[in-house]
Each structure stands twice: as C-alpha cells, then as structure tokens.
N, C-alpha and C positions, 0 to 999 in steps of 0.2 A: 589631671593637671599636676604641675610639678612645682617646687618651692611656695606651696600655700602662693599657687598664683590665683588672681581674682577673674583675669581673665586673659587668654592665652594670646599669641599672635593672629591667630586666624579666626579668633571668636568678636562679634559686633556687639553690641551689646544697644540694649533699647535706645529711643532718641531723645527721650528724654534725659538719661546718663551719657549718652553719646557726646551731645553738644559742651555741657560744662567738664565732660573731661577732656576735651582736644582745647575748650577754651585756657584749660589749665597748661598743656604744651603750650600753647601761644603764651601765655604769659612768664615759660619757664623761658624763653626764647627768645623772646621780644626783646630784652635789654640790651643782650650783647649782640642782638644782629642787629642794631640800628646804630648802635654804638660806634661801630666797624666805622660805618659810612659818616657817620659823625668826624669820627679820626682824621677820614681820610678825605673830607671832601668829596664824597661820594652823595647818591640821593638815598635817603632812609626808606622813599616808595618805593624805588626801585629793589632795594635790596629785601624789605618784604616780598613782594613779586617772584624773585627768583628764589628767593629762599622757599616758598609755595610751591614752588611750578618745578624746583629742582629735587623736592623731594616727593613729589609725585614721579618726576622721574625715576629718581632711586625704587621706590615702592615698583614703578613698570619692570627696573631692568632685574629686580631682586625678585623675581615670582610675587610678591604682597607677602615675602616671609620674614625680612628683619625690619623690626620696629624701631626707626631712628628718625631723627628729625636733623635736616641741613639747613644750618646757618652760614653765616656771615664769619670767615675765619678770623681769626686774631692773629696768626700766626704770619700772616703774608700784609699785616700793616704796614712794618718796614720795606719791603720790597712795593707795594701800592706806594707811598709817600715820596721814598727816590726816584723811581723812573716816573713818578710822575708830575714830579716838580723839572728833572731836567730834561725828559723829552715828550714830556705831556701827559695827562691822564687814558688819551685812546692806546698808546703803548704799552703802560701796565695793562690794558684790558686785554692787548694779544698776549701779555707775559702769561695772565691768568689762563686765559685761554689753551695756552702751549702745556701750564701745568695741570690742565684736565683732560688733555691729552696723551702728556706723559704719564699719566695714571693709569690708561687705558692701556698704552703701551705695559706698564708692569703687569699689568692682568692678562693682558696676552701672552705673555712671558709664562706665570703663573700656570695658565692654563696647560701651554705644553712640556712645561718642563716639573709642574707641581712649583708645592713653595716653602722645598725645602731650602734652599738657598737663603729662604729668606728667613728661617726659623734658627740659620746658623749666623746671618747677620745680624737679627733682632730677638733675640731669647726673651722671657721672661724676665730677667736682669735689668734688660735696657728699655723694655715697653715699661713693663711697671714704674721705672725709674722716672719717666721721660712724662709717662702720664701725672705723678705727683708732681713733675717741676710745671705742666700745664695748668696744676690746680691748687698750687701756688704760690704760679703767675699771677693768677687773678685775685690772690687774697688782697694784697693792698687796694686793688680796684673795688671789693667790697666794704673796707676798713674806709677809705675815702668817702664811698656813697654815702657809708651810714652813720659819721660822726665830724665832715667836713663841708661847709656849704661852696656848694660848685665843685664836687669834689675836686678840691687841690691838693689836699692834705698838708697847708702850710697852717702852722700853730694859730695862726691870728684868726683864722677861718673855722677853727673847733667851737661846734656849736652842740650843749647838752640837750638843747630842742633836737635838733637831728638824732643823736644817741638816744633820746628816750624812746621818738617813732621805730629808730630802728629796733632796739632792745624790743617794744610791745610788739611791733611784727614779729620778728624773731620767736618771741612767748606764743603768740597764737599759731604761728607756722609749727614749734615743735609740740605744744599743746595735743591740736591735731593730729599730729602726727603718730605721736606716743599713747595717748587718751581717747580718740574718737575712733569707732567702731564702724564697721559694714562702710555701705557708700561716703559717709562725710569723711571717712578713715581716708578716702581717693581722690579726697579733695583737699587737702591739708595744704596746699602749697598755694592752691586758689585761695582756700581762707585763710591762711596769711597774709596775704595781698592784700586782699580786702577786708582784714582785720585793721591794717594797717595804715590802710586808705583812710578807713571810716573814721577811725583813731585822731586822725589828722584833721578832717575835715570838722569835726567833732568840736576838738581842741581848741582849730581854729575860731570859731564863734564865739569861745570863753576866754583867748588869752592868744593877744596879738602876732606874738612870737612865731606864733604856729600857724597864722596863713600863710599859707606858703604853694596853697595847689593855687593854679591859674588858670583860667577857664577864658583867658581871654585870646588864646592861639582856637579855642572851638569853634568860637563864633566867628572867628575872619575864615577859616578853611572852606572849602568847597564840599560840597557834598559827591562830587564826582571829581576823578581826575585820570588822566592816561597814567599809571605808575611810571613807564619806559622813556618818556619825554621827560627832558630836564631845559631849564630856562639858562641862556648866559644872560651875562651884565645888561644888554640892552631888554631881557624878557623874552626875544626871543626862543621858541622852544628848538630842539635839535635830539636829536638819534644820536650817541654817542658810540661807534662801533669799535670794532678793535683794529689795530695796526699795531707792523710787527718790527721790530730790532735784535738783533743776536743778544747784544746785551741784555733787555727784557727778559728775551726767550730764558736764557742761560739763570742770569738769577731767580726767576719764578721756580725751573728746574731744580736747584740745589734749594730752597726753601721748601718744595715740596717733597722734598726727604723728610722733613718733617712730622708733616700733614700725614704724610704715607703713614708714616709712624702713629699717628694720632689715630688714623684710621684703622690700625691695626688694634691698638689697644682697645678703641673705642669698643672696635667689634666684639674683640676678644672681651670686655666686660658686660658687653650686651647678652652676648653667649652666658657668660657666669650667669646675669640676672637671669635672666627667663627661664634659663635649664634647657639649651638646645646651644650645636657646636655650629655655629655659622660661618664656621671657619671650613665645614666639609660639604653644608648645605644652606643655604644656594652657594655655598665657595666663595675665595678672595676673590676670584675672578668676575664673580657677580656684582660684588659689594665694591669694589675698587671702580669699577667701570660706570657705577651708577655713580659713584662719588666721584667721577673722573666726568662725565657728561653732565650732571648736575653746576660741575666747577665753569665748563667750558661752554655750557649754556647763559649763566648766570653772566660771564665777560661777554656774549654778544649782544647781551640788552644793558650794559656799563654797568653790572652789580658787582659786587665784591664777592672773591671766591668762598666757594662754598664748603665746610664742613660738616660730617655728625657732629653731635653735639652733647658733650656731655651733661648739659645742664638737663638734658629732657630725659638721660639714662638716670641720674639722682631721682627725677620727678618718678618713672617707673618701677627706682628702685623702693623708694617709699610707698608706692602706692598699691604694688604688685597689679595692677594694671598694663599688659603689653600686647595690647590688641593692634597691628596694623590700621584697622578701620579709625581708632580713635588718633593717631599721627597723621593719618590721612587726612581725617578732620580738621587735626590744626593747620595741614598745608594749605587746605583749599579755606578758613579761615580768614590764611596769612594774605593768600593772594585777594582775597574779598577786603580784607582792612587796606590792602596797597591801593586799592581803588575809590575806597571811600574815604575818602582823606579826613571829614568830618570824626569820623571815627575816630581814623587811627591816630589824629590829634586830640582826642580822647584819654584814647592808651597812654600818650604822652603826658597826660598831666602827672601819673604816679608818681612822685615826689623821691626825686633821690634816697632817700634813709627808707623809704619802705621797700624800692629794689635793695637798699644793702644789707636791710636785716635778711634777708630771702638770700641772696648771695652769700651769705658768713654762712646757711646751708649747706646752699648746692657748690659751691666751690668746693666747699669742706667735703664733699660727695666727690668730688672728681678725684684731689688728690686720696680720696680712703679708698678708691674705685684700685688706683694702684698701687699701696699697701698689700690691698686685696689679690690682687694680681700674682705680686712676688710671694705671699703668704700661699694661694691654693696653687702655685705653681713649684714649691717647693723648695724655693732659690734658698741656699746654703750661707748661710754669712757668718758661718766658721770658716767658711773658703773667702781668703782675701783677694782672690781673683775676682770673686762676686761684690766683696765689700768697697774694693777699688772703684769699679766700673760704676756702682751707686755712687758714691764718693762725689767723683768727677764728674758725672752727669747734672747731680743735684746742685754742686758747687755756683758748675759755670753756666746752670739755666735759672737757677734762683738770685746768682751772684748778677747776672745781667751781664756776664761775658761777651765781646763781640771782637770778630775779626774782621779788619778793615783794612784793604790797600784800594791804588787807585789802580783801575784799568784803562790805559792810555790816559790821555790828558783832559778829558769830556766826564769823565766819570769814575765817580769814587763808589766800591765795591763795600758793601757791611752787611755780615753774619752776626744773628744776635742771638739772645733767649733761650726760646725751647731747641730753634735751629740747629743752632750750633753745639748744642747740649745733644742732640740728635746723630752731630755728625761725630761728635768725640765719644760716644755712647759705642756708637756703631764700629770706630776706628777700635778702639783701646779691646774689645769684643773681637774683634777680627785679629789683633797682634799678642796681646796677650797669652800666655797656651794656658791650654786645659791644665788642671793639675789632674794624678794619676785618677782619681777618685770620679773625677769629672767625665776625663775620659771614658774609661770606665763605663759608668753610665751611657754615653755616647752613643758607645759601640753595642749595645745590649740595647738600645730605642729599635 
C-alpha cells in the first residue's frame, strides 16, 4: 500500500467497518446534495436516489477503480434557477441532460485524440486555481451554518448558541482527527457529527437556547416513499421527465466547462490522495463518461446534475481510507435513505451549526486540495504569466463575477462564479504566451 493507506481502492474491508465508514461518506455528502434541490426547488428524495444510483454508475463505467462519490452539483444552480423559472423546471432537466452528454462527447474526443489538448487548455495553473475558488465558494455557506440561524448571515441572526455547537463539533472532528488512532482515527468526521449532535441534544435539556433539533418532521414522514415521484400544488404525484430548448441545451453546455474542469481537478486530487494516476487508468475517458451518464441519468428521474465531490475526497483524505467497496456503500446507503423517508428525515434533523463546524473542514479540504495541486505540480509564481492567470481566476470566482446579456427578447443569459472564473481561466491560458522558460519546459514534456 502506498501513502500510509489504510485501505486501498480495491481492498473491502469487514462489515462491521464497512457499514460506519460508508455511513461516514453519506454524511460527508448529505448536506450539500440536498441542499442543491433545496435551492432549487427540486426534491431532496430525489436527489439522494440519483446521487446513489449515479455513482454506482460511475463505479460500473470506472472498472470499481476511482473512489469518488457524485452529488448534487452547486455549480449548475444558476443555470437549474433561470430556465427553470422562465421555461419550466422539465427544460433544465433536458439542459442537464444535454450536459451529461456533452461529457461523454469530451471523453470520446479524449479517447481518440488523447487529452493533450486538454492539458494545454487546463494546466496545473488553472485546475488548482479554479478548485480553490470552489472551496471557497462554499466558505461563507459554512460561516452561515455555523454562527447564523437559518443560515442568512445577516448580523440580527448571529447566534453564539450556534458558534459554540459549531466550535465543539469542529473540536471533536479535528480531535479525532489529529489524536485518535487505528479505526476511530476513520471515523473522525462521523464523530464530529455526532459529537456535535449529542452536544446539542445534550444542552438542549439544560438550557433552552439550545433546543433547537426537531423531531417533529420524524413522526409526520412515511416510512416508505417512491424517491422519483414528486407531488404538485393539488398532491398530485407526477414523473417530472426532461424536455428540450436550444437555449437549455446551450447554457447547461457552457456551465459545464466548468464542472469538466472540477472534474478534472477532482480526479487529479483523488489521484494525489490514494497514490495512483487515474488520469491514465481507467483514463479521462472512463471517469468523464461515468460522470457524463451519472449527470444525464440523474435529469431523467428530475435530480439535479451530478458531481464528484469533493467533500468525500477531504473525508479520504483524512481517513486514508479509499476502498471502492466502502463509496459503494454510501451509494447504495444514499438510495435506501431516498426511500425511506422516515429516516432520511432523521438525517435532516442535524442542526445547522453542527453541518458548519464539519464544513469550516472539509471546505477548508477542497480549497487546500488545490494549493496542493499547483504546489506538487510545480506552478512557477516567479512567472507572472502563472501569477496572472491565478490572479484573475481567484478574483472573478471569489469576487462573485458574472456575465450577463439578453438573448433575444425571452431570455436573459448569466455566467457567474467558478463558471466564469473557468472560462477566463481557460482564455487568458490560451492567449497569454509561454514565457522562454516555460516554453522551454514545453518542448522537452
């Protein structure tokens, strides 16, 4: 085994270790993939379901060799929100659709032609760059959970009840982490949580402030439900399928420049963690295509598109745990809590400030993932070509950048975030020249 792993990609491990470390993926995963559909008006069952069932796909199309987990992306909020406020929610689901498609299309690409083209569009420079402004994107959404009630983050709503659960999570998650040995060392992220929980529940019985968990969404839920079915206004249930529009189609496409890019980096850190190059085996062509059908799966049952995920590569990277069999576990988990709703309204009582002590983590894990990145990748930043392109990537994905015109008179067009930070990543990288040094290098790869 390699980098003091505990246990490798292809290694299972007993079932009684089994269960609580895939329980631990689900709960590294849980917040922001219910979150998504939260946003957007989407169903939270649903989006467990696909998030399960799309990364068992991933797992089929990938041989059972990269260990990642697919959520619920954050990235394609904006694009779900617009087309689906002005030509209905089934149109983003063909948008999403189109862009798990057009994944598949890069990977076919890929395959015949290799991907270097793509290593001269997207360097070390711009993934690293692109995966810190992802990770923090999401810092204020963990600053919110952990010291704001209903995370708003408006001053009137700062609550030192919330900051203290979050702080003692936080203490027991890095506790763990740092201080407990052999197996509880693989759990560290679970007992946080449930440090965290208890803490609360705890509190709550001695000092009012702190009831705050609700157990009264357990007792109304069902104990079974079809995940895929969703109810309109009269109760109704309905099949929510996809349908398609140029405009959809087109903006999910250029969002998913993105995504590609996330999926790039992801993989490329997945690779760093474990000590294998997944980049040559199972190939981009594997890992895109499974994350390309996972996306385009996910839109025919009305989920929200699908991503790896970084929060469960932080959970591995802690834990040196990267067994396949145990992400598997959380898939098929995911899809068992989508169905048993009693449960997974369970899962939902965790109380805000104990996801954001755990988030001021694993966030804090995505963006150091790409630190990490430009640091073993070599990136030069005596070269102000390299320092530029960081620059500008971090500015305008942290700064909340967007590009916005109208296309024709129906609909207004907006580029935002990591998006757009992706597409000027990618530009300034392609126009910019090598300097001699650079080239240099280049030409001698």
């Amino acid at each position: 085994m390699t980098n003091n792993q505990i246990l490798g990609p292809s290694d299972r491990p007993p079932l009684a270790r089994w269960i609580p470390l895939s329980f631990q993926h689900v709960f590294a995963m849980f917040g922001a993939t219910i979150l998504v559909p939260l946003l957007t008006g989407l169903s939270t069952s649903t989006a467990l379901f696909t998030a399960g069932t799309g990364t068992l796909i991933y797992i089929a199309v990938t041989g059972a060799q990269v260990p990642a987990f697919l959520g619920s992306s954050f990235a394609f909020i904006p694009a779900i929100v617009a087309i689906g406020s002005k030509y209905g929610m089934p149109y983003a689901m063909g948008g999403a659709m189109s862009a798990g498609l057009f994944y598949c299309i890069v990977a076919l690409i890929i395959k015949f032609s290799g991907k270097g083209w793509i290593d001269k569009a997207l360097p070390p420079v711009v993934i690293g760059s692109v995966i810190i402004v992802i990770g923090l994107n999401l810092a204020p959404t963990a600053i919110k959970e952990a010291m704001y009630i209903g995370s708003t983050g408006v001053s009137s709503d700062y609550s030192l009840v919330y900051l203290s659960i979050s702080m003692v999570t936080l203490a027991v998650a890095v506790t763990a982490t740092i201080f407990f040995k052999g197996f509880f060392n693989t759990l560290s992220i679970l007992i946080g949580l449930l440090g965290g929980y208890l803490f609360t529940l705890i509190m709550g019985q001695l000092v009012p402030a702190y009831r705050i968990i609700d157990f009264s969404g357990v007792r109304q839920a069902h104990w079974f439900g079809l995940p895929f079915l969703q109810t309109d206004t009269a109760g109704h249930y309905f099949w929510m399928h996809p349908e398609f529009n140029f405009v959809a189609i087109l903006t999910f496409i250029i969002v998913s420049l993105a995504t590609i890019c996330e999926h790039l980096g992801d993989t490329l850190v997945t690779s760093k963690v474990v000590g294998k190059d997944f980049y040559k085996e199972p190939g981009l062509k594997r890992t895109l295509t499974g994350d390309g059908l996972a996306t385009a799966w996910a839109s025919l049952w009305g989920g929200p598109p699908n991503t790896t995920y970084g929060e469960n590569i932080g959970v591995m990277a802690i834990t040196k745990v990267y067994s396949v069999w145990v992400i598997g576990g959380a898939a098929v988990i995911a899809v068992i809590l989508s169905f048993c709703q009693k449960f997974g309204a369970l899962i939902q009582t965790i109380p805000g400030p104990v996801l954001g002590g755990i988030s001021m983590l694993l966030y804090g894990l995505i963006a150091s993932s790409g630190l990490r990145t430009i640091v073993e990748s070599g990136v030069d930043y005596k070269d102000k070509r390299n320092l530029t392109i960081s620059s500008v990537v971090m500015v305008i994905g942290i700064g909340g950048g967007v590009l916005q015109f109208d296309v024709g008179h129906s609909f207004q067009f907006s580029l935002g975030g990591v998006a757009l930070a992706t597409v000027f990543g990618i530009l300034l990288n392609l126009i910019i020249p090598l300097t001699p040094d650079e080239t240099g290098k280049a030409e001698s790869v």
